[in-house]
C-alpha positions in Angstrom: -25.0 8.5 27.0 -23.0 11.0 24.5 -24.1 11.8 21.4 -22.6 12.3 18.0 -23.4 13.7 14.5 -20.9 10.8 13.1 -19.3 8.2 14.5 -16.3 6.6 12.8 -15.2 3.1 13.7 -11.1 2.4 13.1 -8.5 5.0 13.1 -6.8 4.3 10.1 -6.3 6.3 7.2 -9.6 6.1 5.9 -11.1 6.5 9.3 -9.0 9.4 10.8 -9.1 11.4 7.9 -13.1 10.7 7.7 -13.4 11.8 11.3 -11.3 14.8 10.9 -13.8 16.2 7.5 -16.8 16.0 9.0 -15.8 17.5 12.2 -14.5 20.5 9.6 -17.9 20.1 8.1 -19.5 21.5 11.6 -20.6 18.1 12.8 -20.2 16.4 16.0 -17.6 13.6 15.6 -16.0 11.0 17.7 -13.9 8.3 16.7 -13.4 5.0 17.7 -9.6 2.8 18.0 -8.3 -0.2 19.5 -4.5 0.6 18.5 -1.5 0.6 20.2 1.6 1.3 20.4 4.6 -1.2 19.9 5.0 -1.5 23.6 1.6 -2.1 24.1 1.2 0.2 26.7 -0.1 3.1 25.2 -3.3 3.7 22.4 -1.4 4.3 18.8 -3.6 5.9 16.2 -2.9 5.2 12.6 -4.2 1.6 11.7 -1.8 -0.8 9.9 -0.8 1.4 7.2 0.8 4.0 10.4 2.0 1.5 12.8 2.8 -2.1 10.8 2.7 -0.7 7.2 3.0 2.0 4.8 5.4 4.5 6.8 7.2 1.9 9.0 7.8 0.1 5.5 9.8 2.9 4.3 11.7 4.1 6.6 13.3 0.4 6.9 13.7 0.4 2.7 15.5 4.3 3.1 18.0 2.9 5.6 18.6 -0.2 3.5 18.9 2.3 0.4 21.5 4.1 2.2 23.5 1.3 3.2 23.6 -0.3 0.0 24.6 2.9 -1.6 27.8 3.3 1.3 28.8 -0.3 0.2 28.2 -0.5 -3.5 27.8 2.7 -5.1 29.6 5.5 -3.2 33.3 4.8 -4.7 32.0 6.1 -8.2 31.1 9.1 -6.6 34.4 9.9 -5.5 33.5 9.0 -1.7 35.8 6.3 0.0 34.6 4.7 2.9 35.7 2.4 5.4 34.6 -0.6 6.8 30.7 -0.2 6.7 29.1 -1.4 9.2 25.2 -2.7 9.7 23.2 -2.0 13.1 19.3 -3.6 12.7 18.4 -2.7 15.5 18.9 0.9 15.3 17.4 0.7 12.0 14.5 -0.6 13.5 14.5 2.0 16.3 14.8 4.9 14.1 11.8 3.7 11.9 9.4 3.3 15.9 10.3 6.9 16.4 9.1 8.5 12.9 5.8 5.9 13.8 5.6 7.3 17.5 5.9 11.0 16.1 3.1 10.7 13.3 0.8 8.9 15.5 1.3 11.9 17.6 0.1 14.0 15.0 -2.7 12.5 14.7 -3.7 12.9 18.2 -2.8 16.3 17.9 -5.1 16.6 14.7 -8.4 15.1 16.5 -7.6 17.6 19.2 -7.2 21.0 16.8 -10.5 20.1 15.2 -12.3 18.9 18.1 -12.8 14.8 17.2 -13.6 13.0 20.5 -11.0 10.2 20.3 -12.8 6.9 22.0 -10.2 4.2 22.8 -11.5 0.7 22.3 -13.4 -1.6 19.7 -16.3 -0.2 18.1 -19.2 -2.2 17.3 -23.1 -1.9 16.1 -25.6 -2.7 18.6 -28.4 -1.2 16.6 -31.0 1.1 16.1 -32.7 3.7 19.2 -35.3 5.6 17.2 -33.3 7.9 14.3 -29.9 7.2 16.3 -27.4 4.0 15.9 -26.0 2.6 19.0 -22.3 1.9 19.2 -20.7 0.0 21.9 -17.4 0.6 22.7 -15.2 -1.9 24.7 -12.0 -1.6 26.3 -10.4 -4.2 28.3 -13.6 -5.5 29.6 -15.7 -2.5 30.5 -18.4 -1.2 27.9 -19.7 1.8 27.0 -22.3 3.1 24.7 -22.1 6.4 22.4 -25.2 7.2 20.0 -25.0 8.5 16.7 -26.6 9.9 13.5 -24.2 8.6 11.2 -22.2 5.8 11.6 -18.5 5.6 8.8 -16.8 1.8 9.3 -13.5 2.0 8.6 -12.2 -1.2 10.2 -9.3 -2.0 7.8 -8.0 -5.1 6.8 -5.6 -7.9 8.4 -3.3 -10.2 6.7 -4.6 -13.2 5.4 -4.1 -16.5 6.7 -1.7 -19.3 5.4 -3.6 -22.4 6.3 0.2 -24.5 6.3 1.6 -22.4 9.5 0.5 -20.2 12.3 2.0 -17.0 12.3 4.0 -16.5 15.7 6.4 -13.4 14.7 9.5 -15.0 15.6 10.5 -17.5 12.8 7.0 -17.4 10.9 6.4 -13.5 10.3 3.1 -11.3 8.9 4.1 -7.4 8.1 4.5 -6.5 11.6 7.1 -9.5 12.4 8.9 -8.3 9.0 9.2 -5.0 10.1 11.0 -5.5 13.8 13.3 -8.3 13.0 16.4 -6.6 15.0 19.4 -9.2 13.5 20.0 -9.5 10.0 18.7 -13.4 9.2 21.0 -15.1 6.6 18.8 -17.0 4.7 15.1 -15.2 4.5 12.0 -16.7 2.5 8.8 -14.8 1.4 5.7 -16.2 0.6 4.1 -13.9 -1.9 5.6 -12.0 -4.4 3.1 -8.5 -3.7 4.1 -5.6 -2.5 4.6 -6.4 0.8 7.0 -9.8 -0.2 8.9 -7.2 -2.5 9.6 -4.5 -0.4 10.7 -6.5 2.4 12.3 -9.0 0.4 14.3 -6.2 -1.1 14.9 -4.2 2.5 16.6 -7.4 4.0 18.1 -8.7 0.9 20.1 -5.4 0.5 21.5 -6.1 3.8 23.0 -9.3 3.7 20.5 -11.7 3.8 19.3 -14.2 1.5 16.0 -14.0 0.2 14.2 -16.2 -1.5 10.4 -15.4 -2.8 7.8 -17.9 -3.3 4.8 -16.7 -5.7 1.6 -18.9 -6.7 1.0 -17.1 -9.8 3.0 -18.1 -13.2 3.1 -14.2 -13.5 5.0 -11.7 -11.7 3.0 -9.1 -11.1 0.2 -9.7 -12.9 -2.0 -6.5 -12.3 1.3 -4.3 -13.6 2.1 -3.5 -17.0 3.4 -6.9 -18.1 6.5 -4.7 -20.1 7.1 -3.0 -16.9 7.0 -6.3 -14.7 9.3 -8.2 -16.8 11.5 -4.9 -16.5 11.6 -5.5 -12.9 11.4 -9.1 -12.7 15.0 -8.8 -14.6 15.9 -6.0 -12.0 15.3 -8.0 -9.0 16.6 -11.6 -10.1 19.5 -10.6 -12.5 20.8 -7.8 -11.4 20.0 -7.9 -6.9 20.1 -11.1 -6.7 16.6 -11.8 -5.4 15.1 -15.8 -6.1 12.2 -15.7 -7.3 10.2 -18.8 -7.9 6.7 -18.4 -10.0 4.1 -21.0 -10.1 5.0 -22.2 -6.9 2.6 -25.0 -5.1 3.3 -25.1 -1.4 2.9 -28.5 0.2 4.2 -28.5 3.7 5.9 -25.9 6.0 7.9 -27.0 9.6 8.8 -24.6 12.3 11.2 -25.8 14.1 14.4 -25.2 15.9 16.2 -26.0 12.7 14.5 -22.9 11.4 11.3 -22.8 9.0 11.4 -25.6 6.3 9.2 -25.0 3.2 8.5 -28.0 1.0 7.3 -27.3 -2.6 6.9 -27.6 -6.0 7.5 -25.5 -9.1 7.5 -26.5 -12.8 6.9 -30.2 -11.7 10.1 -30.4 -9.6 10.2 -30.9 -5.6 12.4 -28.8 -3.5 12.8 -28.4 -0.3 14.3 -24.5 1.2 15.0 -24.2 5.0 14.8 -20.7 6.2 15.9 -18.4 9.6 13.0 -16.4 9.0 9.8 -16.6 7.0 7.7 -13.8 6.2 3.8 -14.8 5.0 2.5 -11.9 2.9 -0.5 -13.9 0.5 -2.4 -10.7 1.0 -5.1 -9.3 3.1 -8.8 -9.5 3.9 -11.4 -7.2 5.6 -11.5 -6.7 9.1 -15.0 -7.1 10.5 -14.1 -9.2 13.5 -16.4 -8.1 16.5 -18.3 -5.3 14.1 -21.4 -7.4 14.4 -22.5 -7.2 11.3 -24.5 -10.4 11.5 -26.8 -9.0 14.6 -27.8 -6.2 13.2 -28.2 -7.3 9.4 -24.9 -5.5 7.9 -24.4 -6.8 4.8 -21.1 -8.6 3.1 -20.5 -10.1 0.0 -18.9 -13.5 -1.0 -15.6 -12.6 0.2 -15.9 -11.0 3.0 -16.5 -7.3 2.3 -19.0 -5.1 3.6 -21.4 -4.1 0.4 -21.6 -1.1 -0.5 -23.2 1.3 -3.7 -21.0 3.8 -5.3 -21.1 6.6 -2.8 -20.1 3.8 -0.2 -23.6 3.5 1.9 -24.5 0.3 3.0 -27.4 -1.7 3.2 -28.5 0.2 6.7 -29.5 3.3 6.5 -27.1 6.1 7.5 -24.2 3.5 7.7 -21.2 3.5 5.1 -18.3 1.9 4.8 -14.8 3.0 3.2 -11.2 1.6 2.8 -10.0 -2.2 3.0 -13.2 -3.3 3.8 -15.0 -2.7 1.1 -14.8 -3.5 -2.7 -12.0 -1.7 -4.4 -8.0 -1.5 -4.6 -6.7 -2.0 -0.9 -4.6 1.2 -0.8 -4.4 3.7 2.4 -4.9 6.9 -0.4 -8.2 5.2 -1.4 -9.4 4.9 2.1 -8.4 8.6 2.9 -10.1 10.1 -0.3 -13.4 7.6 0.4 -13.5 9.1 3.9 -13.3 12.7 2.6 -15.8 11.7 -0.2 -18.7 10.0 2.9 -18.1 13.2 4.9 -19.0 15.9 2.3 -22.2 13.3 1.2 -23.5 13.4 4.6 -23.0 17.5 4.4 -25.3 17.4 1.2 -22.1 17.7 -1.0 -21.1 15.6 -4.6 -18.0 14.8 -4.0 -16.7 12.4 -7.1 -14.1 9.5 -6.5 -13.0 7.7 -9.6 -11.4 4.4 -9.1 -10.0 4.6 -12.8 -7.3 7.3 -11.8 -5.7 5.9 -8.7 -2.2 5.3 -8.3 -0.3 1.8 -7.3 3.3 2.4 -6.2 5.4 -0.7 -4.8 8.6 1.0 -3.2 11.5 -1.3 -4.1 14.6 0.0 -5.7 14.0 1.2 -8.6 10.3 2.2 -7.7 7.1 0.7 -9.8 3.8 2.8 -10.1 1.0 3.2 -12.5 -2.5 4.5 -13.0 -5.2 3.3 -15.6 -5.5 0.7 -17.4 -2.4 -1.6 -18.8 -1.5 -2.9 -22.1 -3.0 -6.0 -21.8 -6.6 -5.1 -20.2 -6.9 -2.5 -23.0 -6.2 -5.5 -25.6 -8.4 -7.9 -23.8 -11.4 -4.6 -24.2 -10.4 -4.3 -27.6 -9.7 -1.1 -27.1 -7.3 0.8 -30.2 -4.8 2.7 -28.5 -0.9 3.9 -29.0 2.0 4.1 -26.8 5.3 6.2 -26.4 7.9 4.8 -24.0 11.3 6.6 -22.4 13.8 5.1 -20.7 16.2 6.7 -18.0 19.3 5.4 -19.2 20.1 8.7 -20.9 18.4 11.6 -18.6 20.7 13.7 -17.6 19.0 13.8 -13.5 18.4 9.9 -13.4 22.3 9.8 -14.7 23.6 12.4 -12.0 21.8 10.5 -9.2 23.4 7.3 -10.1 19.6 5.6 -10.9 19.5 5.6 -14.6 17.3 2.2 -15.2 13.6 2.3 -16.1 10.9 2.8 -18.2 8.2 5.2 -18.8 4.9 4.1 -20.4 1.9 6.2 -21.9 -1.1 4.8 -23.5 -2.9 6.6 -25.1 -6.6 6.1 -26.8 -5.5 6.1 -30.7 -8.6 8.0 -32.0 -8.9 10.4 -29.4 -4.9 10.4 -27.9 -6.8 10.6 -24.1 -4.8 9.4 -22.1 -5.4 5.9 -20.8 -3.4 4.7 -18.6 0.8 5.6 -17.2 3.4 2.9 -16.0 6.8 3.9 -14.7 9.5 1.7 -12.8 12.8 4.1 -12.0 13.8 6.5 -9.6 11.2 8.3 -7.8 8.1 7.1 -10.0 6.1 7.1 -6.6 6.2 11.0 -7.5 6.4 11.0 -11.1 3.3 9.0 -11.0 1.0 11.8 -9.7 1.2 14.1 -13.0 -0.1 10.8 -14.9 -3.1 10.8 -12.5 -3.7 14.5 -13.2 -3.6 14.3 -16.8 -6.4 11.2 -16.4 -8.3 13.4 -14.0 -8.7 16.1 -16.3 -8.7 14.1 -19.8 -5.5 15.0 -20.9 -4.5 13.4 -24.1 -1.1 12.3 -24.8 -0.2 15.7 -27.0 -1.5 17.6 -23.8 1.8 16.4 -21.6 4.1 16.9 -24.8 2.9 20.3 -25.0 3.4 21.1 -21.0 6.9 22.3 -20.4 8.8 20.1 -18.4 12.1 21.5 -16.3 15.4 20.4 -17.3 17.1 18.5 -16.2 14.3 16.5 -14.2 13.0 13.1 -14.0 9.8 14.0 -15.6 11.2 14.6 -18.6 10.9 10.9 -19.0 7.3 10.9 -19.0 7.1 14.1 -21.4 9.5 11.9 -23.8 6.9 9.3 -23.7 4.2 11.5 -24.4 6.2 12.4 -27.4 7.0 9.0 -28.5 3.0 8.5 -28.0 2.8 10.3 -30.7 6.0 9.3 -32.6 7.7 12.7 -32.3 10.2 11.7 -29.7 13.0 13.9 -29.5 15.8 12.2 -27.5 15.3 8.1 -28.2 
């Protein structure tokens, strides 16, 4: 029977990146995934946010992006082009081949640093003296690796929508959504997250038409309600998204007539039949066949594995990072948890501070933001200012064509610390990531109006805001 200093259940990017620190940190490490590959023939490192999420995501909204652009926005450029011309399934083929060559490197990874990569699904067994069991299953046959520490890093699945079953051809999770190889004309979405909005806005851009079903009465309700109804205006008025708020779902049909959703919004019954539906209501942890129950792992109310601070669990020498545990269900949480439970099991103090991460949703123009928003710092009764900037007259935004959004600092009003950053416009996935710095290192507002900014640069939208934070603001 093999044994390990740490054992890390789920390959994801809480769990590779877990196994890969402590193996730096001297200790033995193995790490167990049940992934594979799209063909199914092959194990596929990665988790959802590799294989069926975060990347594949992208590369379908960059193609989409660049098709758009040939149709709508290449003539003011000068650039005339003829008849342009839409191929899903290469699309589609292009984004399994950037998926194929980062799972890949992740192989390569847990070879350079020596992580014994265990194919199959992980699961407690319990305790033999000082060391926890750890059964590991593949296609029938069992095996059993012992180990000092033990990281669970399962992930998360998509939740259920008690109404329909999922099958991937007409009713579609995130992995249906990403592999649809035709072009359906008339496209619904159940959920207005980010997973309803980035792939509402991938197919919608070329040709379908999309219609997006939300429960809430808001739109994005854990954004910056300035910034939501920004893009809320973005998406409807100006894309040509439908998007229905306060929506109560009554009955959906799947049938060879397509996928027939009967509902209600603001008291009135209507009835949309779709080609394709794509369920995205959110997700919930993945504990399925952990066997948490047998050997007395906690969860809480909903589902998640309990956890303190420094993410141990109730059983000693066990933790728990990522989508299954409490927190914001983000892949760059996961990694930077799984860093964090490595170095604590070397003796170290790492600090992760859930206060300063970022949430980007990739649509067209992008949305991110860290800290709090306007209206949780009313609802504290928190006093605070804020500066905003728009794009319309930066001189980059302009010259790439992409000159709509807003930029957003608060800032505490007695002390000017910065308190929270909200961006939609071009690139704010990346702009983002100087707002988190300044919260990291308790930046006030005057601190990023003092830091020189190149010119001409997107950022100079945030450093305007920083300005206007203070009501200086030079060019608005």
């Amino acid at each position: 029977m093999s044994q390990f200093d740490v054992v890390v259940i789920g390959a994801g990017p809480g769990g590779y990146i877990a196994a890969i620190r402590a193996a730096q940190l001297g200790f033995k490490t193995a790490c167990i995934d049940a992934g594979v590959n799209k063909a199914g023939d092959a194990p596929a490192l990665g988790g959802t946010c590799l294989n069926v999420g975060c990347i594949p995501s992208k590369a379908l909204l960059q193609s989409s992006e660049h098709f758009h652009a040939a149709q709508h926005d290449f003539a003011e450029h000068g650039i005339t082009v003829g008849d342009v011309k839409f191929d899903a399934a290469k699309m589609i083929e292009r984004k399994d081949g950037i998926v194929t060559k980062l799972t890949g490197g992740i192989k390569f990874l847990f070879q350079k640093n020596k992580v014994e990569s265990l194919f199959g699904k992980g699961s407690l067994k319990g305790r033999n003296g000082d060391l926890w069991q750890v059964e590991v299953e593949n296609k029938g046959e069992k095996s059993v690796v012992e180990a000092k520490h033990v990281i669970v890093a399962t992930g998360s699945v998509s939740r259920p929508l008690p109404l329909i079953e999922i099958d991937n051809v007409n009713v579609l999770d995130n992995e249906g959504a990403l592999n649809l190889t035709e072009v359906p004309k008339k496209l619904g979405v159940i959920g207005s997250g980010v997973i309803g909005l980035e792939m509402g806005s991938v197919w919608k851009r070329v040709g379908s038409e999309v219609t997006i079903l939300e429960a809430m009465p808001t739109f994005l309700a854990a954004a910056d309600q300035q910034i939501a109804k920004e893009a809320f205006k973005v998406f409807t008025k100006e894309q040509g998204l439908v998007i229905e708020l306060g929506v109560k779902l009554n009955e959906i049909k799947n049938d060879k007539n397509g996928v027939t959703v009967s509902y209600e919004v603001g008291g009135a019954a209507k009835t949309e039949t779709f080609d394709k539906l794509i369920v995205s209501i959110g997700r919930i942890p993945n504990t399925e066949g952990l066997n948490a129950e047998g050997v007395g792992l906690e969860k809480d109310e909903r589902g998640f594995i309990k956890v303190d601070g420094e993410c141990r669990t109730n059983l000693p020498n066990v933790w728990a990072i990522g989508d299954v545990v409490r927190g914001p269900m983000l892949a760059h949480k996961a990694s930077d948890e799984g860093v964090a439970v490595a170095e604590r099991i070397a003796g170290q103090k790492p600090h992760l501070d859930f206060n300063t991460i970022p949430f980007v949703i990739y649509t067209d123009p992008e949305i991110a933001w860290v800290g709090k928003t306007e209206e949780q710092l009313k609802a504290e009764g928190v006093e605070y200012k804020k500066g905003t900037s728009g794009f319309a007259a930066n001189g980059r935004a302009l010259g790439l064509g992409k000159a709509k959004g807003t930029v957003k600092v608060l800032a505490c009003a007695k002390t000017d610390r910065v308190l929270g950053v909200h961006m939609i416009g071009p690139m704010v996935s990346e702009l983002v990531a100087e707002g988190v710095m300044s919260m990291e290192f308790s930046a006030s507002s005057e601190d990023i109006a003092r830091i020189v900014h190149a010119h001409p640069t997107l950022s100079e939208v945030l450093h305007e805001a920083a300005l206007a934070a203070d009501k200086r603001a030079l060019h608005g």
